[in-house]
NUTORLO-900878 format. One record per atom (N, C-alpha, C, CB): residue number from 1; atom name; x negated, y, z negated. Coordinates in nm, 3 decimals, decimal comma. Each point is the difference from the previous one (the first is absolute). Glycine has a CB too. Layout:
N
+-----+------+---------+---------+---------+
! seq ! atom !      px !      py !      pz !
+-----+------+---------+---------+---------+
! NUM !   CA !       X !       Y !       Z !
...
+-----+------+---------+---------+---------+
END
This chain:
56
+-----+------+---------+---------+---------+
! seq ! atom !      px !      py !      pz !
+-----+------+---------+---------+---------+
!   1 !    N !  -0,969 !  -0,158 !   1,231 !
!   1 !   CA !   0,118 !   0,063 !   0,055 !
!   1 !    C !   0,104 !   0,016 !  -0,110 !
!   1 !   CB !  -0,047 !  -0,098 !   0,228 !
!   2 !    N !   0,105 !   0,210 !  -0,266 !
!   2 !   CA !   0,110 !   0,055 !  -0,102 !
!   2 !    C !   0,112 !  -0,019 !   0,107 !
!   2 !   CB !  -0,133 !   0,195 !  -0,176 !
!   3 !    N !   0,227 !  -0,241 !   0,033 !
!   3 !   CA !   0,135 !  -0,062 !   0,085 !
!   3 !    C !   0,096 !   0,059 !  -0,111 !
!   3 !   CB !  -0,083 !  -0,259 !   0,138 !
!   4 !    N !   0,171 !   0,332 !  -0,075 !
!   4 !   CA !   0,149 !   0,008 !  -0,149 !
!   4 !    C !   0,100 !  -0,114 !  -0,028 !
!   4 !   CB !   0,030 !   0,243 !   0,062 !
!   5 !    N !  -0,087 !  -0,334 !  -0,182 !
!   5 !   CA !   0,067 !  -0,103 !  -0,032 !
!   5 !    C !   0,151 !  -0,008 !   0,005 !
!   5 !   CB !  -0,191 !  -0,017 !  -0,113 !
!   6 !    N !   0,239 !  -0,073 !   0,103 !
!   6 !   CA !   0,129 !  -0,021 !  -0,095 !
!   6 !    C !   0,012 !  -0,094 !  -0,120 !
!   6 !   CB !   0,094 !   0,050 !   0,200 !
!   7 !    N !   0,022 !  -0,058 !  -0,247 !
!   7 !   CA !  -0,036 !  -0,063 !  -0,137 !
!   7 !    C !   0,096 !  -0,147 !   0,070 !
!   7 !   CB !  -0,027 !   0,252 !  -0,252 !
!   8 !    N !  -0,095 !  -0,355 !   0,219 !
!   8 !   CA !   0,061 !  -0,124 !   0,066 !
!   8 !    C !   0,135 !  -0,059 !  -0,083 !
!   8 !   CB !  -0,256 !  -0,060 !   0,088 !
!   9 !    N !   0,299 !   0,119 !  -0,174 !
!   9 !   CA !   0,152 !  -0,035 !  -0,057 !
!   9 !    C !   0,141 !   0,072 !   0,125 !
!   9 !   CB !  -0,130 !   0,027 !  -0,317 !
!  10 !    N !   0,086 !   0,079 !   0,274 !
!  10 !   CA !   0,140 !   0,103 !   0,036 !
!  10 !    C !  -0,037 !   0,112 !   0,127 !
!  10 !   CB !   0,085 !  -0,004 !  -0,289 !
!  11 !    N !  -0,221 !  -0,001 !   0,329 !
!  11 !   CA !  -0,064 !   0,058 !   0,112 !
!  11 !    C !   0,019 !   0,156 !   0,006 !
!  11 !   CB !   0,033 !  -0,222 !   0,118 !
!  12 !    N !  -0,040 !   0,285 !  -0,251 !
!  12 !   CA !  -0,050 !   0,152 !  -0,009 !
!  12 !    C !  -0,106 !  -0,004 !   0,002 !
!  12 !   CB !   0,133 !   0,085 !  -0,103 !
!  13 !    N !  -0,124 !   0,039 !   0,156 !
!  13 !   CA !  -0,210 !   0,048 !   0,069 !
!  13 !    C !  -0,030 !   0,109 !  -0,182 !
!  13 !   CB !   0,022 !   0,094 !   0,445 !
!  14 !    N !   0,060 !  -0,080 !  -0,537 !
!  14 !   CA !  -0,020 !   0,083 !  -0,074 !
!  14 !    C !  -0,076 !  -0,091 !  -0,154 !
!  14 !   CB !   0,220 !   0,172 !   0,147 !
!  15 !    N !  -0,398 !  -0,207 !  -0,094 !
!  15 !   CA !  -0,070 !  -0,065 !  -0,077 !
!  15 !    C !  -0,075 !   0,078 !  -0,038 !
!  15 !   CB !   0,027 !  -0,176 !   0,076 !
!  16 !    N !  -0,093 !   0,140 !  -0,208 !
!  16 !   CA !  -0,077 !   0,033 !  -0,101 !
!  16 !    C !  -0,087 !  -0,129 !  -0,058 !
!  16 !   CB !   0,178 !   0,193 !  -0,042 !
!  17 !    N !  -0,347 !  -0,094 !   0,023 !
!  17 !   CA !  -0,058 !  -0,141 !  -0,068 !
!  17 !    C !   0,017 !   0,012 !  -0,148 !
!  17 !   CB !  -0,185 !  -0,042 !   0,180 !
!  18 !    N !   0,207 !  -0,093 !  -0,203 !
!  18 !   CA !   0,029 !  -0,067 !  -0,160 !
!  18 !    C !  -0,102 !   0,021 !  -0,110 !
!  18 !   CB !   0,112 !  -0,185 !   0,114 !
!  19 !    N !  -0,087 !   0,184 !  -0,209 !
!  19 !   CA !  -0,095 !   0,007 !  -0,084 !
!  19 !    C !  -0,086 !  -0,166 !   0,001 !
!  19 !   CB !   0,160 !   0,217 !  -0,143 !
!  20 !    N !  -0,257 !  -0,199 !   0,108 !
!  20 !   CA !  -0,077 !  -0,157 !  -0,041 !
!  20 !    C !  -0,009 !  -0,056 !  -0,078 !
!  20 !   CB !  -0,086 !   0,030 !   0,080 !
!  21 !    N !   0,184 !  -0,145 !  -0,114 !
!  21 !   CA !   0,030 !  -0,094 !  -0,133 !
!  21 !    C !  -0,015 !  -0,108 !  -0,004 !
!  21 !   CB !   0,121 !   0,102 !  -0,042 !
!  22 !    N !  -0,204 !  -0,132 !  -0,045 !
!  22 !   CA !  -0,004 !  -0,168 !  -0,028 !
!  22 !    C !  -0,159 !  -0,056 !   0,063 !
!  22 !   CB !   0,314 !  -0,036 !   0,041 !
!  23 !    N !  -0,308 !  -0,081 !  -0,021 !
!  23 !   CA !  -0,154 !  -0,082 !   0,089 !
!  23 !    C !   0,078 !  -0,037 !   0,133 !
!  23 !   CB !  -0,163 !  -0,149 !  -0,225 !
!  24 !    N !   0,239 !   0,127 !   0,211 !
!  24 !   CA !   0,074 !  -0,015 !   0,224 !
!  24 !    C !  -0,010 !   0,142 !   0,027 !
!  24 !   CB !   0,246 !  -0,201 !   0,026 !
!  25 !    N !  -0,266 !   0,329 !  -0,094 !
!  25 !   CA !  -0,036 !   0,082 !   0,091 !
!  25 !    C !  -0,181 !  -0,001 !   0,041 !
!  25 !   CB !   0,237 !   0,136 !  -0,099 !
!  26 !    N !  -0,259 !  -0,149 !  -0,052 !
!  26 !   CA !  -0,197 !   0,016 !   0,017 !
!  26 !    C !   0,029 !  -0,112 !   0,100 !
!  26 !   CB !  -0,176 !   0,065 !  -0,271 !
!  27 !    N !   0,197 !  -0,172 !   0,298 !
!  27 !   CA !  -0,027 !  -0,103 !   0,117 !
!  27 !    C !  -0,007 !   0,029 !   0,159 !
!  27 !   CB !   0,111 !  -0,122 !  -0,169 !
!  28 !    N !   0,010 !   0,194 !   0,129 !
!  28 !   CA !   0,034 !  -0,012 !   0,160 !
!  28 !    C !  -0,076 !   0,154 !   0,039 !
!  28 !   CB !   0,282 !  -0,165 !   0,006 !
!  29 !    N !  -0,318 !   0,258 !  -0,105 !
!  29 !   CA !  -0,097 !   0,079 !   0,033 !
!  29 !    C !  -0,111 !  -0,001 !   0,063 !
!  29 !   CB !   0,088 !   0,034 !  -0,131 !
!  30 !    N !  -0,125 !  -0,127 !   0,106 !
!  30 !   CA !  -0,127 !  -0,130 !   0,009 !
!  30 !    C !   0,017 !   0,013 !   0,187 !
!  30 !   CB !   0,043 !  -0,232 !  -0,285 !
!  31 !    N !   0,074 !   0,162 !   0,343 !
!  31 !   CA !  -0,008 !   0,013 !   0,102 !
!  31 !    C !   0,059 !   0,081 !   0,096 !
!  31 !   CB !  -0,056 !  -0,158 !  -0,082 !
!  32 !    N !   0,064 !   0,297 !   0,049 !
!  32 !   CA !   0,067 !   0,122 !   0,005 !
!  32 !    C !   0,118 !   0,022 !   0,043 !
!  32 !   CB !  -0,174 !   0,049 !   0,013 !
!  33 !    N !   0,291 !  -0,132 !  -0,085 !
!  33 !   CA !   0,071 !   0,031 !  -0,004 !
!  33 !    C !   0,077 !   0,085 !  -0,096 !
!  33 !   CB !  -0,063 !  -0,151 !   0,124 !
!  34 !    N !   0,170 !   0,274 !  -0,115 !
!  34 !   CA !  -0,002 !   0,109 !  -0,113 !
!  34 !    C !   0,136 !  -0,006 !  -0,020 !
!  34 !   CB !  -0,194 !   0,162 !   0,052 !
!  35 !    N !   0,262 !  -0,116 !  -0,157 !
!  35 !   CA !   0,125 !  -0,041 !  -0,039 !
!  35 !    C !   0,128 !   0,142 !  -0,029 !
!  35 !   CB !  -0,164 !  -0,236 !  -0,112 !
!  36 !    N !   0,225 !   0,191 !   0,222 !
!  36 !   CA !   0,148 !   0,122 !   0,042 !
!  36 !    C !   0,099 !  -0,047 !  -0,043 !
!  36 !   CB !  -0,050 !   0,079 !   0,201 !
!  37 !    N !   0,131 !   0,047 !  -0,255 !
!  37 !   CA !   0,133 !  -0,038 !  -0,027 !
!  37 !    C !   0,037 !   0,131 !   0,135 !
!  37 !   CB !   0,028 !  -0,113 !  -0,333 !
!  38 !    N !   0,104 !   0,040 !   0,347 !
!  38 !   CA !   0,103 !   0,072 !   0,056 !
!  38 !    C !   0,090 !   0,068 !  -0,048 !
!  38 !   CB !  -0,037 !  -0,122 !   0,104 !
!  39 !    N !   0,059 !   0,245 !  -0,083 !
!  39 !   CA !   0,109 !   0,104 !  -0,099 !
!  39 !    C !   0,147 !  -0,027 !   0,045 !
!  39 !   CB !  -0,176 !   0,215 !  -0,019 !
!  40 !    N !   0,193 !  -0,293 !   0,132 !
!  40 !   CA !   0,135 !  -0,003 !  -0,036 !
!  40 !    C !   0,059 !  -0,142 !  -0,085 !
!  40 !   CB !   0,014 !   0,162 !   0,222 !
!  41 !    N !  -0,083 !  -0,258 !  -0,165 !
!  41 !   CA !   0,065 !  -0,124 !  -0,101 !
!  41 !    C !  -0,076 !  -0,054 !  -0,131 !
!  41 !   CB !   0,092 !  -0,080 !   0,219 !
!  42 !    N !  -0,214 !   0,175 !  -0,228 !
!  42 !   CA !  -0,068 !  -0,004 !  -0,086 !
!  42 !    C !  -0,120 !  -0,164 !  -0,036 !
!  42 !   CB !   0,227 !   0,205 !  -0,056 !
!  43 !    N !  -0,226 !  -0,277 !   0,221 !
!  43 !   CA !  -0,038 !  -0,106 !  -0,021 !
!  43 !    C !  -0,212 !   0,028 !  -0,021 !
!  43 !   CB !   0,288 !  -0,125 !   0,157 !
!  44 !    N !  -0,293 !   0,016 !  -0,157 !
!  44 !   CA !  -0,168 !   0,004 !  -0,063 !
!  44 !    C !  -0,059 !  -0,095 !   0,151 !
!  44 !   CB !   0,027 !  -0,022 !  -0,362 !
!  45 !    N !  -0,121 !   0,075 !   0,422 !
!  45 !   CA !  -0,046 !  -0,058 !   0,092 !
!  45 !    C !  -0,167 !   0,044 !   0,018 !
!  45 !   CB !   0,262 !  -0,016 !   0,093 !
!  46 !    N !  -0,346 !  -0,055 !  -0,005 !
!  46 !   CA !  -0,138 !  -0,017 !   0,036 !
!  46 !    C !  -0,018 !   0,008 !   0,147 !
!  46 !   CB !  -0,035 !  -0,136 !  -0,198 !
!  47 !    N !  -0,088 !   0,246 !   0,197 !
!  47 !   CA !   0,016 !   0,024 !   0,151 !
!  47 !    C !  -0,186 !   0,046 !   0,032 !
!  47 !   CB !   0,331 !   0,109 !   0,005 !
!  48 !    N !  -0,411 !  -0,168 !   0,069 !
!  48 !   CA !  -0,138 !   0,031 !   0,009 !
!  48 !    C !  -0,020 !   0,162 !  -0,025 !
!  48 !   CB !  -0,035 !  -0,210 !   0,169 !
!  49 !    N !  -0,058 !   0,212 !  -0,238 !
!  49 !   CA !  -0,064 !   0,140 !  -0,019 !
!  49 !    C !  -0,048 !   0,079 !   0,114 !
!  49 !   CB !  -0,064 !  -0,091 !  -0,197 !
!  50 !    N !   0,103 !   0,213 !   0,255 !
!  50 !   CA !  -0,069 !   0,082 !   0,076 !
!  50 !    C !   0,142 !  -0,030 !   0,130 !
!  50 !   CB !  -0,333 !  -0,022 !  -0,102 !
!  51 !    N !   0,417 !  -0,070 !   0,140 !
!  51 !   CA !   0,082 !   0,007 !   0,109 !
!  51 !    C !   0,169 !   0,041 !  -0,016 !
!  51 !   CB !  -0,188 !  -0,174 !   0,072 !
!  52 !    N !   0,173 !   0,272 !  -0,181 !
!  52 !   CA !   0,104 !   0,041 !  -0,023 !
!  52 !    C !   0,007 !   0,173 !  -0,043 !
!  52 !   CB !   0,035 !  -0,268 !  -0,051 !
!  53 !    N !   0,056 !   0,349 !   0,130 !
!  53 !   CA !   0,027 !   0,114 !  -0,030 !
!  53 !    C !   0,111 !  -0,038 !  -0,062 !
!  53 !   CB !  -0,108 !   0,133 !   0,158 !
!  54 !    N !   0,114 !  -0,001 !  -0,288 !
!  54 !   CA !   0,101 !  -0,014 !  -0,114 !
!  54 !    C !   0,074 !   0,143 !   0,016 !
!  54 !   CB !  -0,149 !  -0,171 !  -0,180 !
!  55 !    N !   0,284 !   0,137 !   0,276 !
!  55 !   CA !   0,084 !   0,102 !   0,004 !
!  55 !    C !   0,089 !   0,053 !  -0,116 !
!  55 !   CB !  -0,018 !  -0,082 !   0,207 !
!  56 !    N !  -0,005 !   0,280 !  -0,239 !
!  56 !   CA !  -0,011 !   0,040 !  -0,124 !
!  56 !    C !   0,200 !   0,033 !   0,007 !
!  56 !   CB !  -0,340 !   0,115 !  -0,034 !
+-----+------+---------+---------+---------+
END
């Protein structure tokens, strides 16, 4: 089920996925979780792969 997130800091729905840096990303890839930033406060967050629509 696709859900339009928010960003658990400041709760804009205006997310984007992150680029992949470091071994805590290969990790948590591992257990599919994929890594968003949020465009308005610019925070860095993790959210399972496949249950997220990314409003443009």
């Amino acid at each position: 089920m696709m859900s339009h997130a928010s960003c658990p800091y400041c709760g804009e729905h205006k997310i984007r996925p992150s680029m992949r840096a470091g071994f805590l990303d290969l990790l948590l890839e591992f257990f599919s979780l994929t890594p968003y930033r949020c465009r308005g406060c610019r925070a860095r967050f993790y959210w399972p792969r496949g249950r997220m629509r990314v409003v443009q």
